[in-house]
Structure formats: structure tokens, C-alpha cells
C-alpha positions in Angstrom: 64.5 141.9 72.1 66.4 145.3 72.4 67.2 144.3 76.1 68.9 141.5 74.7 71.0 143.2 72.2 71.5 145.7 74.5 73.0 143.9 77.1 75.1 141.7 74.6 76.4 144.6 72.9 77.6 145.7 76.4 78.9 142.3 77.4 81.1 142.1 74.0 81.7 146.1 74.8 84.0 144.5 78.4 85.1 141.8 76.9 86.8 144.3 73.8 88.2 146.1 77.1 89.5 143.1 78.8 91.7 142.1 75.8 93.2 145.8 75.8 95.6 145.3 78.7 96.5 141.6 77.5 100.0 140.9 75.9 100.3 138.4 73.4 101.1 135.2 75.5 97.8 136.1 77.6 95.8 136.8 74.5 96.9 133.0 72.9 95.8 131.1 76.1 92.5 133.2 76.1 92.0 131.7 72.4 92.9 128.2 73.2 90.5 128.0 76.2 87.9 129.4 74.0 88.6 126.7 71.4 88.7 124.2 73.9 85.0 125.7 74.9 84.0 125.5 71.3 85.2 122.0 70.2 81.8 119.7 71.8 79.0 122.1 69.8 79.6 120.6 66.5 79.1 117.0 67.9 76.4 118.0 70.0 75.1 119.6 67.0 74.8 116.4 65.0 74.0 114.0 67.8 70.6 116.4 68.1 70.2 116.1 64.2 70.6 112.7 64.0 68.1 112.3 67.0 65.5 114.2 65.1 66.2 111.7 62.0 66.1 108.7 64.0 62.4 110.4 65.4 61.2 111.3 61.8 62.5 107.9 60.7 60.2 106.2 63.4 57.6 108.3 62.3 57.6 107.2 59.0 57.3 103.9 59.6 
């Protein structure tokens, strides 16, 4: 468990240094590709929720 923080405190730790040397422009296509990244987990999110429901439904029955 500590290996793991460890190791993504460090990660976070280069990625705080990589955004040093950025201007502006750089920064803003670092966030949109990030979003872009982001934008699938809530609907993967609910289609695994909704799977579980459907099980539990079936279940029920």
C-alpha cells in the first residue's frame, strides 16, 4: 500500500515538473486531451451499473 502511494506521489511529483516549462497554449491542449481521455468513464460507469441491475433484476425473478 505505501509502494503504491509512493510511487503515485512520485508520478504526480514529474508530471507537476512537466507543466513547469509549458506556456499557456501547450498547457490548454494538455487539458483538452485529458478531457478527451476522461469523457467515456462516466458511460462506462453506468453501462457497468446498469449491468449489475439487469443481474440483480434476473436474480430476483
Amino acid at each position: 500500500m505505501l509502494v503504491r502511494l509512493a510511487c503515485i506521489a512520485v508520478s504526480h511529483a514529474f508530471t507537476a515538473l512537466r507543466l513547469i516549462p509549458m506556456n499557456d497554449h501547450d498547457k490548454d491542449i494538455e487539458i483538452l486531451a485529458l478531457r478527451h481521455q476522461l469523457a467515456p468513464l462516466p458511460r462506462t460507469a453506468l453501462r457497468r451499473l446498469h449491468k449489475v441491475l439487469d443481474t440483480l433484476q434476473d436474480l430476483l425473478r
